[in-house]
Each structure stands twice: as structure tokens, then as C-alpha cells.
PDB file of N, CA, C and O in Angstrom:
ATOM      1  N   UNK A   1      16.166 -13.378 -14.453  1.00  0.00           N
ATOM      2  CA  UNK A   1      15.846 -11.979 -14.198  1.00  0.00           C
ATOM      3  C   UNK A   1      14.630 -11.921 -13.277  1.00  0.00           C
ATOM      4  O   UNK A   1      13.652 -12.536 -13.702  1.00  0.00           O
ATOM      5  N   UNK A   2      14.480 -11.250 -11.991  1.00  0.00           N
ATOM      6  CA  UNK A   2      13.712 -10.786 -11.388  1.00  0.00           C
ATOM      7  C   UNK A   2      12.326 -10.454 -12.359  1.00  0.00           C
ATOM      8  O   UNK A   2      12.411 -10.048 -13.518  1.00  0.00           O
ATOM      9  N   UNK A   3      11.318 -10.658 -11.794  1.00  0.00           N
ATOM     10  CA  UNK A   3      10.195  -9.872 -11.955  1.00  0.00           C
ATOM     11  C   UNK A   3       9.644  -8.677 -11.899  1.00  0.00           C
ATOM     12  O   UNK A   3       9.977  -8.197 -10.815  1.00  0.00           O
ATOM     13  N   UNK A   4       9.032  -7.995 -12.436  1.00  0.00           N
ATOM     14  CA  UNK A   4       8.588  -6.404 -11.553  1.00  0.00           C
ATOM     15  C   UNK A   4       7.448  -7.049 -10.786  1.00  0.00           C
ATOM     16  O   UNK A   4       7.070  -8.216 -10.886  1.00  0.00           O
ATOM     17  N   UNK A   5       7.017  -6.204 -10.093  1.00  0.00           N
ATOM     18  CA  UNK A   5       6.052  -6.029  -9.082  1.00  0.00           C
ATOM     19  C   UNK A   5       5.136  -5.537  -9.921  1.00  0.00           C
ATOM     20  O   UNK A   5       5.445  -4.641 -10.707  1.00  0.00           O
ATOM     21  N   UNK A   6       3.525  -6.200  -9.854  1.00  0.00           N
ATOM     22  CA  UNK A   6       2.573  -6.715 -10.514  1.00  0.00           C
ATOM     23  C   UNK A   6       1.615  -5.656  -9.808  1.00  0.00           C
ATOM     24  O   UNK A   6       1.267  -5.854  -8.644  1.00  0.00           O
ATOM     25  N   UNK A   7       1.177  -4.504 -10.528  1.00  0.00           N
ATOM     26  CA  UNK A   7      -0.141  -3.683 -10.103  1.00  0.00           C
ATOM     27  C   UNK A   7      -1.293  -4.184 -10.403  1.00  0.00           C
ATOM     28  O   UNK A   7      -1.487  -4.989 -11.313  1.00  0.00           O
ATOM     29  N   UNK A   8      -2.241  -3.672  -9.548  1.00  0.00           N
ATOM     30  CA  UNK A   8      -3.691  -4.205  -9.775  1.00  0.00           C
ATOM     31  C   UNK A   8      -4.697  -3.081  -9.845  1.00  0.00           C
ATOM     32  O   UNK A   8      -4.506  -2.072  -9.167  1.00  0.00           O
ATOM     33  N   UNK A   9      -5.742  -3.193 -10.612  1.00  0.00           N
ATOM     34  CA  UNK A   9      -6.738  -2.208 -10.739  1.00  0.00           C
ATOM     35  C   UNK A   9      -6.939  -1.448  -9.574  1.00  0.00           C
ATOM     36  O   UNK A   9      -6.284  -2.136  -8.792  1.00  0.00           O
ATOM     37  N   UNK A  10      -7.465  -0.336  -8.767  1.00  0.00           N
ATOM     38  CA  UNK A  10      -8.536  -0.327  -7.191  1.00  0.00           C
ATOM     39  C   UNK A  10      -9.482  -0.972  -7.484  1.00  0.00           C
ATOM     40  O   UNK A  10     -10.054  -1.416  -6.489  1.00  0.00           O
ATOM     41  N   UNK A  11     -10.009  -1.288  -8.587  1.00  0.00           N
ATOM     42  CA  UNK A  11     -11.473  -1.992  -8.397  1.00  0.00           C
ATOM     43  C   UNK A  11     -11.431  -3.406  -8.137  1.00  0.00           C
ATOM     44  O   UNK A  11     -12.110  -4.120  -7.400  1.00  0.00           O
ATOM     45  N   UNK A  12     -10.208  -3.706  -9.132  1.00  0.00           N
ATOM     46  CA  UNK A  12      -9.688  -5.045  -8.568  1.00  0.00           C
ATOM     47  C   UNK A  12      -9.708  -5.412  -6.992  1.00  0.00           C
ATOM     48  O   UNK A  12     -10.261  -6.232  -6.258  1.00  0.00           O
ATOM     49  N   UNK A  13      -8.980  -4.559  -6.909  1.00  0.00           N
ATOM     50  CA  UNK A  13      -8.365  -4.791  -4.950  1.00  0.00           C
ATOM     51  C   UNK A  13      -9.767  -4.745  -4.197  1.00  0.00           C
ATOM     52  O   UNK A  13     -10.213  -5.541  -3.371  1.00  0.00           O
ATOM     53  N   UNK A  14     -10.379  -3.495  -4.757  1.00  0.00           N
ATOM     54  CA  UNK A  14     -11.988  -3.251  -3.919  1.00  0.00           C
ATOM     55  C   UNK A  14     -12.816  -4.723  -3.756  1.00  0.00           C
ATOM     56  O   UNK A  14     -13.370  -5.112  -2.728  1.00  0.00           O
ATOM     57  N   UNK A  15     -12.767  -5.220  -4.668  1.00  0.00           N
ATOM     58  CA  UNK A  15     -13.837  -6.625  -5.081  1.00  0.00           C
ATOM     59  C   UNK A  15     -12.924  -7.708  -4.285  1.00  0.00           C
ATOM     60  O   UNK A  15     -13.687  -8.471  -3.691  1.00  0.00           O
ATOM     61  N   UNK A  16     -11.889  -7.968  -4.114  1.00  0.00           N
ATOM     62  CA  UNK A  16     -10.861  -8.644  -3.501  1.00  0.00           C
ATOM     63  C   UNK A  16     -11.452  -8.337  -1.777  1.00  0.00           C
ATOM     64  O   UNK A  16     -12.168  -9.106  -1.136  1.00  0.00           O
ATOM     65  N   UNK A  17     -10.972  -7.152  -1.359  1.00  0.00           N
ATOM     66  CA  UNK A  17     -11.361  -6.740  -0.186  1.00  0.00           C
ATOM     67  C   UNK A  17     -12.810  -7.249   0.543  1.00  0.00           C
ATOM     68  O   UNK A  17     -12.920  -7.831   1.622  1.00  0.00           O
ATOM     69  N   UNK A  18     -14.224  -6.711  -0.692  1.00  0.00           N
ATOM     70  CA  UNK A  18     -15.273  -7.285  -0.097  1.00  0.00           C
ATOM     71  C   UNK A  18     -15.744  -8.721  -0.269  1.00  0.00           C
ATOM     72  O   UNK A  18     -16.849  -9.084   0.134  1.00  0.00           O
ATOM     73  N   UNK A  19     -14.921  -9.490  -0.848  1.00  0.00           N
ATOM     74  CA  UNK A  19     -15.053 -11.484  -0.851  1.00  0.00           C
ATOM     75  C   UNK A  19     -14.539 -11.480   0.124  1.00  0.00           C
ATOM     76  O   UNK A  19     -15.395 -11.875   0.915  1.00  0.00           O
ATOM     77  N   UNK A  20     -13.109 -11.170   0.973  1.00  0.00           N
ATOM     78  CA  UNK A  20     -12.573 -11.171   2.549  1.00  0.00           C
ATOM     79  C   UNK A  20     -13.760 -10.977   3.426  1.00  0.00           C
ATOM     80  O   UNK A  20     -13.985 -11.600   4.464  1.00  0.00           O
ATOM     81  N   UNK A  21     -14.522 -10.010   2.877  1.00  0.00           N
ATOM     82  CA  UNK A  21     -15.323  -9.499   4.269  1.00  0.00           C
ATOM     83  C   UNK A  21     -16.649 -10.254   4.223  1.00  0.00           C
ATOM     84  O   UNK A  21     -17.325 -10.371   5.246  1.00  0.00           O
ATOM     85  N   UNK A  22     -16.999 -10.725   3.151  1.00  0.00           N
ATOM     86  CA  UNK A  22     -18.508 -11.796   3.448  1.00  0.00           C
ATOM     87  C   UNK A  22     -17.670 -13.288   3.383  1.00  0.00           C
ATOM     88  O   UNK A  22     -18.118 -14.373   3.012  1.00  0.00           O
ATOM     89  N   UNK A  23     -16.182 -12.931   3.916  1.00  0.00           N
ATOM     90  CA  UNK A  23     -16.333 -14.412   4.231  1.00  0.00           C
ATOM     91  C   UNK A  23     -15.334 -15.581   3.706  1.00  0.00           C
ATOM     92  O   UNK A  23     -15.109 -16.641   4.289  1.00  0.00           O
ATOM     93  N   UNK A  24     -14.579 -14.978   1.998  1.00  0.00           N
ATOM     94  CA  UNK A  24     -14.146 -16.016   1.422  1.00  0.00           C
ATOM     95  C   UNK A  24     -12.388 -15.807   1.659  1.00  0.00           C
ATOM     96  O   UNK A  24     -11.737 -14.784   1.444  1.00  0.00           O
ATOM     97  N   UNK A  25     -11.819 -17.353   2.254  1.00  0.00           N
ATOM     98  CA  UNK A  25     -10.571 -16.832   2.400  1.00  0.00           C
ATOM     99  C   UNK A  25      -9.430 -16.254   1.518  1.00  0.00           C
ATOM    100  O   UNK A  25      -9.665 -16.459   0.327  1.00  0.00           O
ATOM    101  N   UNK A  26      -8.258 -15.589   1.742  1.00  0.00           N
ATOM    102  CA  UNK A  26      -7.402 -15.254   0.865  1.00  0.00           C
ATOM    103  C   UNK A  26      -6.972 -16.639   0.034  1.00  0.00           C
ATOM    104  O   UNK A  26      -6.868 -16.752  -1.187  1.00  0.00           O
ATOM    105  N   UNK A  27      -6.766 -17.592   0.991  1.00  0.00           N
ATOM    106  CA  UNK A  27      -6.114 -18.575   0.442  1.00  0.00           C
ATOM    107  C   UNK A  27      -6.891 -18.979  -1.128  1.00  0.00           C
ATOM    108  O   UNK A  27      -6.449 -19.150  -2.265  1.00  0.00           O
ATOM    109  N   UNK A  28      -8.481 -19.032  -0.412  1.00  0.00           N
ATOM    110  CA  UNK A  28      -8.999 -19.721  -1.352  1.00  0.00           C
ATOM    111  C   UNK A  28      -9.358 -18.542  -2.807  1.00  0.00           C
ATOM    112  O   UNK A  28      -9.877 -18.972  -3.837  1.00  0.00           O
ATOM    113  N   UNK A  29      -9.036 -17.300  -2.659  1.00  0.00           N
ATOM    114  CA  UNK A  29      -9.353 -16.282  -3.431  1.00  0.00           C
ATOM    115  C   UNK A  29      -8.072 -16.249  -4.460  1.00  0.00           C
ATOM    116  O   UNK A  29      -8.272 -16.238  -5.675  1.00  0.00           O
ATOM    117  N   UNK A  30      -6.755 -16.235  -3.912  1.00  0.00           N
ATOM    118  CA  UNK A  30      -5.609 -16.649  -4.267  1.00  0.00           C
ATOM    119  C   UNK A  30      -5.535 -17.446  -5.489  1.00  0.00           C
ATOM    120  O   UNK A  30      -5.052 -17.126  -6.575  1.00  0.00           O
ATOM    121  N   UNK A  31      -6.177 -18.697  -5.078  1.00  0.00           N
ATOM    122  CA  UNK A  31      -6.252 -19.915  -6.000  1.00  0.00           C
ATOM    123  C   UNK A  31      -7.189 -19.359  -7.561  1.00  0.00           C
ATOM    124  O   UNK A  31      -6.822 -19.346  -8.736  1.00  0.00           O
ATOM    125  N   UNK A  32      -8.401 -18.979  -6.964  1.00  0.00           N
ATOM    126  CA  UNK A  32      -9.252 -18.567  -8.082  1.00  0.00           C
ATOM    127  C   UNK A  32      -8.747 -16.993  -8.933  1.00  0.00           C
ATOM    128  O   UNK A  32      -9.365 -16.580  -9.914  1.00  0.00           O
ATOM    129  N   UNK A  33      -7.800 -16.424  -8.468  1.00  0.00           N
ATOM    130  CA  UNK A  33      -7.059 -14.860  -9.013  1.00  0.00           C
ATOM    131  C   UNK A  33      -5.754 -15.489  -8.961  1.00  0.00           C
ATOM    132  O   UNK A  33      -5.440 -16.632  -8.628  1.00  0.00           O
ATOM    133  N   UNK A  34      -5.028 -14.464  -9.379  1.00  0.00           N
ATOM    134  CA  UNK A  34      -3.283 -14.340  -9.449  1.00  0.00           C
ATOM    135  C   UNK A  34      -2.870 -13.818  -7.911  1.00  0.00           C
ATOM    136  O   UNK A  34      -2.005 -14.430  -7.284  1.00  0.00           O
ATOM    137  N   UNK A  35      -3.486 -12.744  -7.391  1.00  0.00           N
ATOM    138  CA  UNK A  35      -2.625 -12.247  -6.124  1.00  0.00           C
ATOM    139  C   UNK A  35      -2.250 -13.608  -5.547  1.00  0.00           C
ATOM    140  O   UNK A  35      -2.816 -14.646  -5.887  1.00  0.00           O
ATOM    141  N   UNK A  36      -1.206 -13.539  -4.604  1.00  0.00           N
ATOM    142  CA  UNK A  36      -1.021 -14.246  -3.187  1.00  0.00           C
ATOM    143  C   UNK A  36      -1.846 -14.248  -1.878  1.00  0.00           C
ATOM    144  O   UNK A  36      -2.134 -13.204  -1.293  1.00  0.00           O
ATOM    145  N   UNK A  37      -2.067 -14.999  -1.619  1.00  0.00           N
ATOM    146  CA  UNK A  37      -3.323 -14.689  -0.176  1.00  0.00           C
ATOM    147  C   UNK A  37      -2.362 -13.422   0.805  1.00  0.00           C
ATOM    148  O   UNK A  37      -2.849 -12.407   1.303  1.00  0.00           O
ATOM    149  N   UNK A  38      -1.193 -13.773   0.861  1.00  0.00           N
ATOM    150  CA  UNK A  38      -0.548 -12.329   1.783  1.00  0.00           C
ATOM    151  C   UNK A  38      -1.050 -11.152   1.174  1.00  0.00           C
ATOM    152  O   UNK A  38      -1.574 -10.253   1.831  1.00  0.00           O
ATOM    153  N   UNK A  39      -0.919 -11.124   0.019  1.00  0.00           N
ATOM    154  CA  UNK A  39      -1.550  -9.454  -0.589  1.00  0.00           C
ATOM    155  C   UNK A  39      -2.415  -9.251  -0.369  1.00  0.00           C
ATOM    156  O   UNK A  39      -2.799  -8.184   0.111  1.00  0.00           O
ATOM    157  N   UNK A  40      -3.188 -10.367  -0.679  1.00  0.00           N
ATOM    158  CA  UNK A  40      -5.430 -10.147  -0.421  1.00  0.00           C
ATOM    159  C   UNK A  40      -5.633  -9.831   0.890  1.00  0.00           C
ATOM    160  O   UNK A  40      -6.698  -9.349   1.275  1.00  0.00           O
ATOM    161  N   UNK A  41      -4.581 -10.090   1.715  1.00  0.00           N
ATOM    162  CA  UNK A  41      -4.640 -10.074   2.824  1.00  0.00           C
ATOM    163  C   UNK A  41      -3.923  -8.909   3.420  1.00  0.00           C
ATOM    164  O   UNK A  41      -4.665  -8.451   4.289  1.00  0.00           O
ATOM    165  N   UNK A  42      -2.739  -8.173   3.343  1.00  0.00           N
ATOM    166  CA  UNK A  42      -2.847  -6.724   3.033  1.00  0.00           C
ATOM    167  C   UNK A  42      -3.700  -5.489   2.516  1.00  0.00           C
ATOM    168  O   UNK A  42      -3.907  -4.470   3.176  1.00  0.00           O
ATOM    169  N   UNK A  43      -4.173  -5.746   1.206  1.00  0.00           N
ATOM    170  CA  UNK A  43      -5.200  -5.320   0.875  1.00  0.00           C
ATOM    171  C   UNK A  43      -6.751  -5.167   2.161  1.00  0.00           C
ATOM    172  O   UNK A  43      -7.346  -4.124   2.433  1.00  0.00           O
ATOM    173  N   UNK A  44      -6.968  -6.236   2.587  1.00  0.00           N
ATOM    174  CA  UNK A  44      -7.913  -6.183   3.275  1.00  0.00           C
ATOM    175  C   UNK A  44      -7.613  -5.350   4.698  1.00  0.00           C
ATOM    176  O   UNK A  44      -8.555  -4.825   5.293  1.00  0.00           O
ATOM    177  N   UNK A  45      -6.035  -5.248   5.281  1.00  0.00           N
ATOM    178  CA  UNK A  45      -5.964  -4.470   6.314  1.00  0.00           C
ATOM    179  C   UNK A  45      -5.753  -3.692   6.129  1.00  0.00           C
ATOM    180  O   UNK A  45      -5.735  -3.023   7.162  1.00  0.00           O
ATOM    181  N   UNK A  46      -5.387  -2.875   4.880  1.00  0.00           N
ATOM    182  CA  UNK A  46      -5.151  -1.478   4.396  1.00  0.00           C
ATOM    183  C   UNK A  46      -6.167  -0.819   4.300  1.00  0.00           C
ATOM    184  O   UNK A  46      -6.216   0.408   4.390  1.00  0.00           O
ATOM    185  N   UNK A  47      -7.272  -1.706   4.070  1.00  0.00           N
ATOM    186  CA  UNK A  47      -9.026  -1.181   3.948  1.00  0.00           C
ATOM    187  C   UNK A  47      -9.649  -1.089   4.897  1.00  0.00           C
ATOM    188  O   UNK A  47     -10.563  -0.271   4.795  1.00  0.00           O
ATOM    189  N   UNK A  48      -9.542  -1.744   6.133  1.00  0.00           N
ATOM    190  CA  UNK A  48      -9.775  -1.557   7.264  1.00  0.00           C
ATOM    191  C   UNK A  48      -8.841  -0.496   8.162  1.00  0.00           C
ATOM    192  O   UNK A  48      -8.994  -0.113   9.321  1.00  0.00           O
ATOM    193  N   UNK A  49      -8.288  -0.323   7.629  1.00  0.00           N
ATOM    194  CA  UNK A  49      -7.122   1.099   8.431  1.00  0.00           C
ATOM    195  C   UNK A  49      -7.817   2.486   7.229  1.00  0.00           C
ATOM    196  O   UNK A  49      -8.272   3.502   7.754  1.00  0.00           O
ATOM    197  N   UNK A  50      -7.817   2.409   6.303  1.00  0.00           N
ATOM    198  CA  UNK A  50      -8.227   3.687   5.793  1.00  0.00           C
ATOM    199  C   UNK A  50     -10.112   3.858   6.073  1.00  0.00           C
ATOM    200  O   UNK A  50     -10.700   4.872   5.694  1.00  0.00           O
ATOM    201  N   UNK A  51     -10.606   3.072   6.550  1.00  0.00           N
ATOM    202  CA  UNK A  51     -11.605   3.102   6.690  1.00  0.00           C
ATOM    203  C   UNK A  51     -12.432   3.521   8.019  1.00  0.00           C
ATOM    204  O   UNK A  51     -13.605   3.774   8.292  1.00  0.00           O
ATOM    205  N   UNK A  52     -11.032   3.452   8.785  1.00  0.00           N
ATOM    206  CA  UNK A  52     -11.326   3.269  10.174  1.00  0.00           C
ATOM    207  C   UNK A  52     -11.459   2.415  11.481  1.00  0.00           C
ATOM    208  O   UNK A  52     -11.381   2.726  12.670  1.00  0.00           O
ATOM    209  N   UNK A  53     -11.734   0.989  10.707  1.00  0.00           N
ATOM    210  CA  UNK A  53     -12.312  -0.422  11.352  1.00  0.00           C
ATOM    211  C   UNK A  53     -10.829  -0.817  12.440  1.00  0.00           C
ATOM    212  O   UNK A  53     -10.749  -1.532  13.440  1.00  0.00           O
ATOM    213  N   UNK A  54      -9.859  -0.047  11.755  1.00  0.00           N
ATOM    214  CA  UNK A  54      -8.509  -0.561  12.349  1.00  0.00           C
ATOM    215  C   UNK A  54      -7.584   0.591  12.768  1.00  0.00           C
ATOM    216  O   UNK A  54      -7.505   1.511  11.953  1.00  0.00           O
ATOM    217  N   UNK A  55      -6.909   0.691  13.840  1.00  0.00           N
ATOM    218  CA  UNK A  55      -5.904   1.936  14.021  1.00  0.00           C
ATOM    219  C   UNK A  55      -4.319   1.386  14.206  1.00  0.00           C
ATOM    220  O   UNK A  55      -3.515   2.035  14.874  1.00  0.00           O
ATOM    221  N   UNK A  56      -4.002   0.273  13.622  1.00  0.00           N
ATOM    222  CA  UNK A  56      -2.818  -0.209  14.061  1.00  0.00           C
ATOM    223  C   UNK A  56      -2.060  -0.311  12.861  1.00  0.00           C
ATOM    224  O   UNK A  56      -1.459  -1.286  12.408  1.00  0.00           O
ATOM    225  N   UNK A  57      -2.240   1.438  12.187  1.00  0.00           N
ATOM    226  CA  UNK A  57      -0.976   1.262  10.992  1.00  0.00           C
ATOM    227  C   UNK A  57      -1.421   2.889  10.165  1.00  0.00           C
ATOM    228  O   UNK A  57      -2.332   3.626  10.541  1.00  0.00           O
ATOM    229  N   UNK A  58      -0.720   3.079   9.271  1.00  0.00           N
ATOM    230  CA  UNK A  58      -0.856   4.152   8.332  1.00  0.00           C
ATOM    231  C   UNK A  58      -1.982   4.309   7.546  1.00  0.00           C
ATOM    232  O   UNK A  58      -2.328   3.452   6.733  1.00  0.00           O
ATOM    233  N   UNK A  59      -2.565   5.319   7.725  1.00  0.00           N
ATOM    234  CA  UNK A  59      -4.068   4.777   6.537  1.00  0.00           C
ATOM    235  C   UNK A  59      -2.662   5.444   4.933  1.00  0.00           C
ATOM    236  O   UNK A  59      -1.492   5.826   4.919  1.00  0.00           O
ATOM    237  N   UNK A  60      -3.752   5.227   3.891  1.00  0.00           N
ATOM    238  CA  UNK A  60      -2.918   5.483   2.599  1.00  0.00           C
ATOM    239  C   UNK A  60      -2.688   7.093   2.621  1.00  0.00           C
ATOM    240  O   UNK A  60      -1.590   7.464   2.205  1.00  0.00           O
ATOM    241  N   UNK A  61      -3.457   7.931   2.991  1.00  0.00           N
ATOM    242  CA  UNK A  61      -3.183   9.038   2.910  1.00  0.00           C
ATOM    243  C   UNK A  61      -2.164   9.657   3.741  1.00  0.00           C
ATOM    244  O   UNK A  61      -1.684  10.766   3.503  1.00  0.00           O
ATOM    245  N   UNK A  62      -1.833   8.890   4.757  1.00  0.00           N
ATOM    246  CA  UNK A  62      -0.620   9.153   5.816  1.00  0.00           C
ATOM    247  C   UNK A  62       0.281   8.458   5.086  1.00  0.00           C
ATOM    248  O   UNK A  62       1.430   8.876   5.231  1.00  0.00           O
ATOM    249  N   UNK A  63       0.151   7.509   4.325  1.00  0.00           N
ATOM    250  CA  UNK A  63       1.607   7.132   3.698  1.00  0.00           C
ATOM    251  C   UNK A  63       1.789   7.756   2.779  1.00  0.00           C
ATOM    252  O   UNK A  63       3.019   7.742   2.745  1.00  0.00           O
ATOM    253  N   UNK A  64       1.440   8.400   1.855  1.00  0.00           N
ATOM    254  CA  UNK A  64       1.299   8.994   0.424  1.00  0.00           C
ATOM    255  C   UNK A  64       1.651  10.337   1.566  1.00  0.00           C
ATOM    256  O   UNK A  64       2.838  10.442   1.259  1.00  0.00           O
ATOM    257  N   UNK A  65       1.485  11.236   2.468  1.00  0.00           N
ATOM    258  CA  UNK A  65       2.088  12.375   2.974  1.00  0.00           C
ATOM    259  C   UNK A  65       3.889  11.880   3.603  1.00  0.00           C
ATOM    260  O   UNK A  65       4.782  12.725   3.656  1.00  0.00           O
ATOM    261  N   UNK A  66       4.048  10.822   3.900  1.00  0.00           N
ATOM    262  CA  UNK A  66       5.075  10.843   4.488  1.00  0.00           C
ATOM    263  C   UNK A  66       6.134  10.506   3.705  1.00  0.00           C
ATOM    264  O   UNK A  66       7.317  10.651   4.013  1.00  0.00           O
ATOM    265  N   UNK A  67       5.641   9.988   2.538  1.00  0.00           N
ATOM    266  CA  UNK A  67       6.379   9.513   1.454  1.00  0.00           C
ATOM    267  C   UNK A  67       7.140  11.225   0.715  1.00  0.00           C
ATOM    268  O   UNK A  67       8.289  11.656   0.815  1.00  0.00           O
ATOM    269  N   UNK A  68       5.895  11.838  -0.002  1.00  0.00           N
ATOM    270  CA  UNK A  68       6.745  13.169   0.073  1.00  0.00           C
ATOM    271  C   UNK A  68       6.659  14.171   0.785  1.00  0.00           C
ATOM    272  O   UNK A  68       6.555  15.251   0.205  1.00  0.00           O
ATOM    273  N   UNK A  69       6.673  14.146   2.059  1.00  0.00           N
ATOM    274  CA  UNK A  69       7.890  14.493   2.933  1.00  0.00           C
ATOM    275  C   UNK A  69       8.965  14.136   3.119  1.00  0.00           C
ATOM    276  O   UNK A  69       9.874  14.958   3.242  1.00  0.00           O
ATOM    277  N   UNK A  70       9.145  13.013   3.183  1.00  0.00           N
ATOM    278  CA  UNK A  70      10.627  12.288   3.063  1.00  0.00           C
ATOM    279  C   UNK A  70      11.272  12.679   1.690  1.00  0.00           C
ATOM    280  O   UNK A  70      12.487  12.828   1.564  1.00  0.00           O
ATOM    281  N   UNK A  71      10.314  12.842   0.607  1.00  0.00           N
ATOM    282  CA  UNK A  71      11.031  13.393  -0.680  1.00  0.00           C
ATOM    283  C   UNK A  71      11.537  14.774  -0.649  1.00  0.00           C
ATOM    284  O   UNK A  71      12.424  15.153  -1.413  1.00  0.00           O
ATOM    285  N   UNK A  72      10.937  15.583   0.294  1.00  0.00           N
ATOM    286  CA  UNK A  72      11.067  16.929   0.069  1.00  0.00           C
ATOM    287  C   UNK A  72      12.146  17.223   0.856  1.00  0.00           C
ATOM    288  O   UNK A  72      13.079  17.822   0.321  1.00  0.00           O
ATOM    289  N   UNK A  73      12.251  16.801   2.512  1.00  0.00           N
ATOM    290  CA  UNK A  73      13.375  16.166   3.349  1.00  0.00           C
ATOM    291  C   UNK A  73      15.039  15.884   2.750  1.00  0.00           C
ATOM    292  O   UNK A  73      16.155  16.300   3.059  1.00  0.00           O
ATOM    293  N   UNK A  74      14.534  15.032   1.833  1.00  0.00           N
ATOM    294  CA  UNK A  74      15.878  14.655   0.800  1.00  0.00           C
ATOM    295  C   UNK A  74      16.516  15.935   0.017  1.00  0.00           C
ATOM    296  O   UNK A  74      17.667  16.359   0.122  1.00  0.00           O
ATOM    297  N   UNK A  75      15.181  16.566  -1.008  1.00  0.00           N
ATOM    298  CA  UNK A  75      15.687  17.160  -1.344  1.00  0.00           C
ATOM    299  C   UNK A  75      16.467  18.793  -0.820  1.00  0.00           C
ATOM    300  O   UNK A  75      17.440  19.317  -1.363  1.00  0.00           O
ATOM    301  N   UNK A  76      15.596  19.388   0.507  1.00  0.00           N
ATOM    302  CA  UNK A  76      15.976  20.155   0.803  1.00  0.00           C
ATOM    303  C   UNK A  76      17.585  19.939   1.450  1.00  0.00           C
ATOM    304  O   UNK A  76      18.379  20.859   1.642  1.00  0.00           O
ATOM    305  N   UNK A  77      17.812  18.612   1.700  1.00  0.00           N
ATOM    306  CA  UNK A  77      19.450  18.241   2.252  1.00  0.00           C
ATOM    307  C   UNK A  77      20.436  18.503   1.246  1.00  0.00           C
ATOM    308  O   UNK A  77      21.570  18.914   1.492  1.00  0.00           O
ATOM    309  N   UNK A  78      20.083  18.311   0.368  1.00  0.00           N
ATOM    310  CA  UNK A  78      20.088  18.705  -0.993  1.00  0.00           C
ATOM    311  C   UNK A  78      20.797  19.913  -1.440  1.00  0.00           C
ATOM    312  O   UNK A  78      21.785  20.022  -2.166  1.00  0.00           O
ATOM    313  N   UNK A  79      20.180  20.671  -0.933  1.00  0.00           N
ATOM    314  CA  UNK A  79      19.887  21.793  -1.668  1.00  0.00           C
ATOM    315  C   UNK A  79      21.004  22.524  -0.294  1.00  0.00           C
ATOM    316  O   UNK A  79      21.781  23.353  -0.769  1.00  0.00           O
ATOM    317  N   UNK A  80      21.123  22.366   0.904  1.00  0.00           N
ATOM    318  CA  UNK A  80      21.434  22.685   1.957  1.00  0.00           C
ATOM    319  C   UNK A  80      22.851  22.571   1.679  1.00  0.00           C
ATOM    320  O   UNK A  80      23.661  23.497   1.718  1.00  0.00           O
ATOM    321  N   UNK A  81      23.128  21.130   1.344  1.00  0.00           N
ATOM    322  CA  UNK A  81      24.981  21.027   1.186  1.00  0.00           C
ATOM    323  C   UNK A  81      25.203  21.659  -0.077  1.00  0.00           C
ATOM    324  O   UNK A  81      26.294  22.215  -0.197  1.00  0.00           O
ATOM    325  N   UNK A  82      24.413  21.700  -1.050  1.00  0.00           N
ATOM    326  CA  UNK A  82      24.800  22.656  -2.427  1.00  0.00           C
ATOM    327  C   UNK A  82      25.530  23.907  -2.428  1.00  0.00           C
ATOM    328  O   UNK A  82      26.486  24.344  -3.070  1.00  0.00           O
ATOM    329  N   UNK A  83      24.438  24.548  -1.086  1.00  0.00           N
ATOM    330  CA  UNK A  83      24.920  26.189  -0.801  1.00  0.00           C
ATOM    331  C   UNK A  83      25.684  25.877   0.038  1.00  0.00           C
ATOM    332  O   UNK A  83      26.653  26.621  -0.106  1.00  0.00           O
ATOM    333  N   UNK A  84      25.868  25.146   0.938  1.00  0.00           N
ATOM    334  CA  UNK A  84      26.689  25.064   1.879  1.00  0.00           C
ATOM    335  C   UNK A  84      28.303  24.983   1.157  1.00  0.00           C
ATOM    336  O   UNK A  84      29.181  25.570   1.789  1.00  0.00           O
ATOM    337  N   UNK A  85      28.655  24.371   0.032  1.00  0.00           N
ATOM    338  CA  UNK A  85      29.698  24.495  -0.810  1.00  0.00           C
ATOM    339  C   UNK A  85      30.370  25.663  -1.405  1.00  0.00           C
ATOM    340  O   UNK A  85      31.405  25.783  -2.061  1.00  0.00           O
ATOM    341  N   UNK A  86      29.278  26.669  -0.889  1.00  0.00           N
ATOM    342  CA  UNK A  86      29.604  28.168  -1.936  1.00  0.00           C
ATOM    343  C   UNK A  86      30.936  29.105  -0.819  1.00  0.00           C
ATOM    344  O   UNK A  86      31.409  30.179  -1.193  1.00  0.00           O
TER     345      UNK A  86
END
């Protein structure tokens, strides 16, 4: 059986993020925590895009808007062929 997908505190991720930034690698952060260095390493460009340091992606608040929009999107299609049936 598959695994679920493993959440982490923000404070977690926060403290993760600033060992990246004075310096310590994912790899080696990896070893000493559970994440994968790819995550620590997501984490760290997700923090640099919501922060500003970076413009080459979604900060979280643009994903968390587009997410429901796309929900609302769905549902109004929704709702469109419903009446459209009458």
C-alpha cells in the first residue's frame, strides 16, 4: 500500500528553510530530519518566491487563489450543464 504524503509543521519548514540559508545543505539536513533534500529544497524556493528573493514561480498566496478558482470554475460548469438540462 502506498503511503500518504507526510505534512510538516510551518515552523518545521521555517527552521528547515533558515539552516539552507546560513549554509547547511539539503542533503546533509535530509540525513539529520526525515524530509528528502528535494523537499528542503522546495521549501527553500517557495520561501524565496513568497518572500520576494525570487520571481520564477507562484508565491503561496497565488497558488491558494488559483486553486479556488479552479474550484469555483468547476463548480460553476457545474451548475451551468445542470440548468442547461432543464
Amino acid at each position: 500500500m502506498a503511503q500518504g504524503k507526510k505534512t510538516y509543521p510551518a515552523e518545521f519548514k521555517r527552521r528547515m528553510v533558515e539552516l539552507v540559508r546560513a549554509g547547511r545543505s539539503p542533503e546533509e539536513l535530509a540525513k539529520e530530519f526525515e524530509p528528502s533534500p528535494n523537499t528542503i529544497r522546495k521549501w527553500a524556493t517557495q520561501a524565496d518566491i513568497d518572500e520576494g528573493l525570487r520571481a520564477d514561480g507562484l508565491s503561496t498566496a497565488e497558488r491558494k487563489e488559483l486553486r479556488d478558482l479552479r474550484r469555483e470554475v468547476r463548480q460553476l460548469k457545474l451548475e451551468r450543464e445542470i440548468l442547461g438540462k432543464d
